[in-house]
C-alpha positions as CSV (number, residue, x, y, z in Angstrom):
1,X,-34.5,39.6,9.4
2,X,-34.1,40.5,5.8
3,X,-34.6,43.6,4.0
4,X,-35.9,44.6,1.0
5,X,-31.9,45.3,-0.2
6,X,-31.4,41.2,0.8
7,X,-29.2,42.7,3.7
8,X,-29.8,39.9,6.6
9,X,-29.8,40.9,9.8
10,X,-28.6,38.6,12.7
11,X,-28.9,39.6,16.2
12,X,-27.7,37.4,19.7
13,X,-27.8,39.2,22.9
14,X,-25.3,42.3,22.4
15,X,-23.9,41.0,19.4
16,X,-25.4,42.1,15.9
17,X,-24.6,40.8,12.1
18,X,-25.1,42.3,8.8
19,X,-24.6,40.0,6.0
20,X,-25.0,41.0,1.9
21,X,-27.3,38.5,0.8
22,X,-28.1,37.8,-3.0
23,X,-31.0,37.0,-5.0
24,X,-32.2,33.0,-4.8
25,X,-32.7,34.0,-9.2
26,X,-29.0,34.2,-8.9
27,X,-28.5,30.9,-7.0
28,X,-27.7,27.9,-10.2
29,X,-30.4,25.3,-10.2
30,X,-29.2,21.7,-9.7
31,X,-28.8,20.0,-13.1
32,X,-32.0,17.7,-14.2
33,X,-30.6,14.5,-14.9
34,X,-31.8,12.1,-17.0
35,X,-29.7,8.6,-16.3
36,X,-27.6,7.1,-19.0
37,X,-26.5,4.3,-16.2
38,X,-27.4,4.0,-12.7
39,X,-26.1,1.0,-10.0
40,X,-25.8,1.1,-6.5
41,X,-22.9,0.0,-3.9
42,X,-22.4,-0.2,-0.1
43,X,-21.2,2.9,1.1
44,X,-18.5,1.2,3.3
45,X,-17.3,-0.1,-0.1
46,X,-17.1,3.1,-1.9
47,X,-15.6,4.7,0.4
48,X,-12.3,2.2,0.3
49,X,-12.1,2.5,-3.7
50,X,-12.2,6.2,-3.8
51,X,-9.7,6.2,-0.5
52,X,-7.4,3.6,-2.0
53,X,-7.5,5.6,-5.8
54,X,-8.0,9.3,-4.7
55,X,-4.0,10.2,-3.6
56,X,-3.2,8.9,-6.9
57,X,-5.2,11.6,-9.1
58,X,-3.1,14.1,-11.1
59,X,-2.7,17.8,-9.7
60,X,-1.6,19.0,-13.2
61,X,-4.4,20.9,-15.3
62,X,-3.0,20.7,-18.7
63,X,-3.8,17.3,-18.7
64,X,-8.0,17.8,-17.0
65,X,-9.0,14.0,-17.8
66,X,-6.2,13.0,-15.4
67,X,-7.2,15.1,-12.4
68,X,-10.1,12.8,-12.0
69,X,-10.8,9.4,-11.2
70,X,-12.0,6.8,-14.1
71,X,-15.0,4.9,-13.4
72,X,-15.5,1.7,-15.4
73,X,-17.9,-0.8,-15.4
74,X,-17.6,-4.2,-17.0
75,X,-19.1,-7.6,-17.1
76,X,-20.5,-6.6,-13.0
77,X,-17.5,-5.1,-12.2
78,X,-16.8,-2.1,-10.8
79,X,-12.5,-0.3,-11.7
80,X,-11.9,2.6,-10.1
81,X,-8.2,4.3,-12.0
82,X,-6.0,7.4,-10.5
83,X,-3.3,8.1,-12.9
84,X,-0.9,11.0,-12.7
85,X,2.2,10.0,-14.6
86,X,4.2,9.1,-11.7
87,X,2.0,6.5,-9.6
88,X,-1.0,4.3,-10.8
89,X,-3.9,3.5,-8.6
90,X,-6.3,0.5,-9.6
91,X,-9.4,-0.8,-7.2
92,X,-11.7,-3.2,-8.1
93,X,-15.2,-4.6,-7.5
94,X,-18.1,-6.8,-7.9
95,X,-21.0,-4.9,-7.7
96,X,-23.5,-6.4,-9.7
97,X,-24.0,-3.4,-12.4
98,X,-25.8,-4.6,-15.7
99,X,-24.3,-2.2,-18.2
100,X,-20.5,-1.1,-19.4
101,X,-19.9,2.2,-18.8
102,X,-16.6,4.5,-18.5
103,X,-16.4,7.6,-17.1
104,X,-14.2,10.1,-15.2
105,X,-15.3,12.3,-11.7
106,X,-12.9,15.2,-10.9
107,X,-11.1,14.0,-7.6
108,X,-12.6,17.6,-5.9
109,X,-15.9,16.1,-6.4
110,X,-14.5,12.5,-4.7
111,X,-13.1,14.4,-2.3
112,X,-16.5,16.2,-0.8
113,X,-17.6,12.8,-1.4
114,X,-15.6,10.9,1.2
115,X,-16.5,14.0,3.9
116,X,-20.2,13.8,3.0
117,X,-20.2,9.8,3.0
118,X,-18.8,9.5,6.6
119,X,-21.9,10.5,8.2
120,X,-23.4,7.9,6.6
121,X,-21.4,5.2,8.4
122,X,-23.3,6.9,12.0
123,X,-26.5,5.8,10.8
124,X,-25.9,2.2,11.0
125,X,-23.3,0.5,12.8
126,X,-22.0,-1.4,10.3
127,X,-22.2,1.5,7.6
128,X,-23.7,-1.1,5.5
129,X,-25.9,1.9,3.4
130,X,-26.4,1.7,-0.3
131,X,-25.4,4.6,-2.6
132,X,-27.8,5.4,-5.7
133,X,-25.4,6.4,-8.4
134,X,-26.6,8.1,-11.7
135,X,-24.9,9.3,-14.7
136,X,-26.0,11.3,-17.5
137,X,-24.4,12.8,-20.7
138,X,-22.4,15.4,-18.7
139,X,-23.3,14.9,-15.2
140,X,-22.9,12.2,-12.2
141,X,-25.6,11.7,-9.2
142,X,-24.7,10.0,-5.5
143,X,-27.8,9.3,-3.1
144,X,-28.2,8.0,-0.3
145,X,-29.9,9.1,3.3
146,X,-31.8,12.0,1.8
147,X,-28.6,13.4,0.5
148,X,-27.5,14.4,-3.0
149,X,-24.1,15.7,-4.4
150,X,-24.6,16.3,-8.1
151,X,-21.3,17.0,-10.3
152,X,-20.0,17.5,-13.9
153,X,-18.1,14.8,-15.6
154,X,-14.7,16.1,-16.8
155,X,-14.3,15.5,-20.7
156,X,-11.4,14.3,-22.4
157,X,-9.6,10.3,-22.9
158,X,-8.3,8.6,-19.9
159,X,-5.4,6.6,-20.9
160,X,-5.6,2.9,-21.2
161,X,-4.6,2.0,-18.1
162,X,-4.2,-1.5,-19.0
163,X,-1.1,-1.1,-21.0
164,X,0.5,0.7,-18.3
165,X,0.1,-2.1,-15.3
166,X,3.7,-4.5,-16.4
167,X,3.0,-8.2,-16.4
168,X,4.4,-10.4,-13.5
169,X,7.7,-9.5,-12.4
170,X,10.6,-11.1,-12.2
171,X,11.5,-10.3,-8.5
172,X,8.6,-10.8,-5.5
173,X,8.6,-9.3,-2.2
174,X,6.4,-10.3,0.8
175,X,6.7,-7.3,3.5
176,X,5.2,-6.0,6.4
177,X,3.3,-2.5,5.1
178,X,4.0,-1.0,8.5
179,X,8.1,-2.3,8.8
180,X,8.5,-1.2,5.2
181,X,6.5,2.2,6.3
182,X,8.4,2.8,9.2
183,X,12.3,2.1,7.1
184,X,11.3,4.7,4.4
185,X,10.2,7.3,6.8
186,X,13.2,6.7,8.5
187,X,15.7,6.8,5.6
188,X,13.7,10.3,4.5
189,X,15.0,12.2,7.1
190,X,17.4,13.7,5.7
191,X,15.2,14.6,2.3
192,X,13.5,18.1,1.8
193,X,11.7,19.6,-0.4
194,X,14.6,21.0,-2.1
195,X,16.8,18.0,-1.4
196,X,14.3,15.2,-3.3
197,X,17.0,12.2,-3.7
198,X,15.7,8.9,-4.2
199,X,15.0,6.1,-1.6
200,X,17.4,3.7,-2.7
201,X,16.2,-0.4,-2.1
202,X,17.7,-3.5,-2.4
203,X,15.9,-6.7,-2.8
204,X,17.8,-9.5,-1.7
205,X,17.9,-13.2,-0.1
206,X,18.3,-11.2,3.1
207,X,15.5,-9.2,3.1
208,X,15.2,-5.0,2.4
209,X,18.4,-2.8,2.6
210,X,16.6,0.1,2.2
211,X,19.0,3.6,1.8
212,X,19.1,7.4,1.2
213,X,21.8,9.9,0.9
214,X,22.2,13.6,0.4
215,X,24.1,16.6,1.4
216,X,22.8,16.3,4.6
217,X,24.0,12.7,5.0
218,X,23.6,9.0,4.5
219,X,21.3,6.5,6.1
220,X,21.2,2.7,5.9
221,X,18.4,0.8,7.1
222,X,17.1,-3.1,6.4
223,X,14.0,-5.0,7.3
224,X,13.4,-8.5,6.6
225,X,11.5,-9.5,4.0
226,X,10.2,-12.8,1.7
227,X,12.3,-12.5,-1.4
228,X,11.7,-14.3,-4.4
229,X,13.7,-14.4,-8.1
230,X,16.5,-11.9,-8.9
231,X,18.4,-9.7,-6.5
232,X,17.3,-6.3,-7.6
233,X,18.1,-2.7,-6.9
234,X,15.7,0.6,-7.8
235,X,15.1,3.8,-6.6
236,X,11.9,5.9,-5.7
237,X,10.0,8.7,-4.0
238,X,9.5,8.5,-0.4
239,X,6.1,9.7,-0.6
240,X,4.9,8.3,-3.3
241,X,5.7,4.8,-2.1
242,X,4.3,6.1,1.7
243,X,1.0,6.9,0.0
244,X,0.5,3.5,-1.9
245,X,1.1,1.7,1.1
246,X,-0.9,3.4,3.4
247,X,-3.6,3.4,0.9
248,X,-3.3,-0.6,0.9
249,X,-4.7,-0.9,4.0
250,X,-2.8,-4.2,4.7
251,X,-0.6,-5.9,7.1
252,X,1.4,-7.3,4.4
253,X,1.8,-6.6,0.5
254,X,3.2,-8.6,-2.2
255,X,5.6,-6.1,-4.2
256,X,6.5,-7.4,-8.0
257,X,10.0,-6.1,-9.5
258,X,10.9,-6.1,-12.8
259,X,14.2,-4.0,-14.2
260,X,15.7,-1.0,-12.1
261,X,13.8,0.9,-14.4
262,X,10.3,-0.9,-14.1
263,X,7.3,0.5,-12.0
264,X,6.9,-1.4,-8.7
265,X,3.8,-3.2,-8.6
266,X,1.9,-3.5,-5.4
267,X,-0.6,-6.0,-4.5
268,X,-2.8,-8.0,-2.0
269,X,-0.9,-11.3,-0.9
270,X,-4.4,-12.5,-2.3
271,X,-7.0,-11.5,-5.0
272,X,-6.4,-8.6,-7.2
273,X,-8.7,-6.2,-5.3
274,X,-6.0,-3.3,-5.6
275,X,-3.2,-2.6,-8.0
276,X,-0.1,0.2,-7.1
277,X,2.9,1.0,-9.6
278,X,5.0,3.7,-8.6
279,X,7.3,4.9,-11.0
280,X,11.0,4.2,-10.6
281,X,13.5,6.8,-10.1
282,X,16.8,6.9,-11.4
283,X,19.8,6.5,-9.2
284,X,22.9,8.2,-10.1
285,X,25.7,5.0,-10.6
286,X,22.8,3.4,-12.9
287,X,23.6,2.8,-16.2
């Protein structure tokens, strides 16, 4: 029950509630939307572009544009961009939308997004359900199964992505995502948060030696590997490389290696569906 103060009252056998209500005057109406763009996609399909982009989106508010994922449409294809300085995150499809368009979605929003959207893959087996997506001046719309998440657009100039993603590299690597998985997370034992030294690899005609050493010790690991071009040595973070890899969703990835001071570029063995850099980090006997 609720009284005249908006003080609810819930009662269950001995038990009893009082909760402090508000007035529904109080309660912000949902934002009328008047559609700029709209397409739709298979659910199952958005959910693996904002899975494979989302751990990629920036945590650092002086820079708001980046803390959101970028959203463009051209010629029928969907891009889906996660940039926060240190890693890049590109996913691409065909989805048959009519108009170019560019926009960003705060990754909160994409986040609440993926929970909401995985009770759409119960209604059909398959998960095959389409998403309505709307977008106005300031505001973005996703439908589908009678629900509705409606959120702001953040403001601001994404950075052309496209300048950032290095051309072919000189080096290729074709590697097992779960051997090279399973070599870093071995060799980051002996990192910490306050101990944050590089994972040190080694591309060469006899695969991965993949390496890491700090105050608490050295390790030396290598996993065989398809190598390609230049022997090559570079440094990066653990994570950051765990996160790309797990986000590729593959059994194998083609890696492309430029410089020791070149992003790594992570692909599909085929198609283009997803691009990965990671940032390199600097080693201490490089010059």
């Amino acid at each position: 029950s609720v009284d005249e103060k908006l003080l609810t009252l819930i009662t269950g056998g001995s038990a009893q509630f009082t909760i402090v209500g508000m007035s529904a005057e109080e309660y912000p109406e949902i934002p009328k939307i008047d559609p700029e763009h709209s397409f739709e996609i298979e659910n199952t399909v958005l959910r693996s572009m904002i899975s494979e982009t989302l751990f990629a989106v920036s945590q650092d508010t002086a820079f708001p544009a980046l803390t959101g994922t970028l959203f463009e449409g051209k010629d029928g294809v969907l891009y889906l961009v996660s940039v926060d300085g240190k890693r890049l995150a590109l996913r691409k499809e065909q989805v048959g939308c009519k108009e170019n368009f560019r926009f960003i979605v705060p990754g909160k929003t994409l986040s609440e997004l993926i929970k909401l959207s995985s009770r759409f893959v119960s209604e059909r087996e398959d998960g095959s359900l389409p998403v309505s997506i709307g977008v106005g001046s300031r505001h973005i719309l996703f439908s589908c199964c009678g629900f509705t998440m409606v959120s702001r657009l953040l403001e601001g100039d994404f950075i052309d992505y496209t300048v950032a993603i290095p051309g072919k590299g000189t080096t290729t690597a074709v590697v097992s995502t779960r051997a090279f998985m399973e070599s870093i997370s071995r060799a980051s034992i002996i990192i910490s948060e306050k101990v944050k030294n590089p994972i040190k690899a080694t591309f060469d005609a006899n695969g991965i030696e993949v390496s890491c050493e700090t105050g608490l010790g050295k390790i030396d690991d290598r996993i065989s590997a398809n190598i390609t071009g230049d022997p090559v040595r570079i440094g990066f973070n653990d994570r950051y490389m765990m996160d790309a890899l797990k986000a590729s969703g593959e059994d194998e990835v083609l890696l492309e290696l430029g410089s020791t001071l070149s992003p790594i570029k992570i692909m599909p063995l085929e198609g283009d569906s997803f691009t990965f850099l990671v940032m390199p980090m600097r080693l201490k006997d490089d010059r």
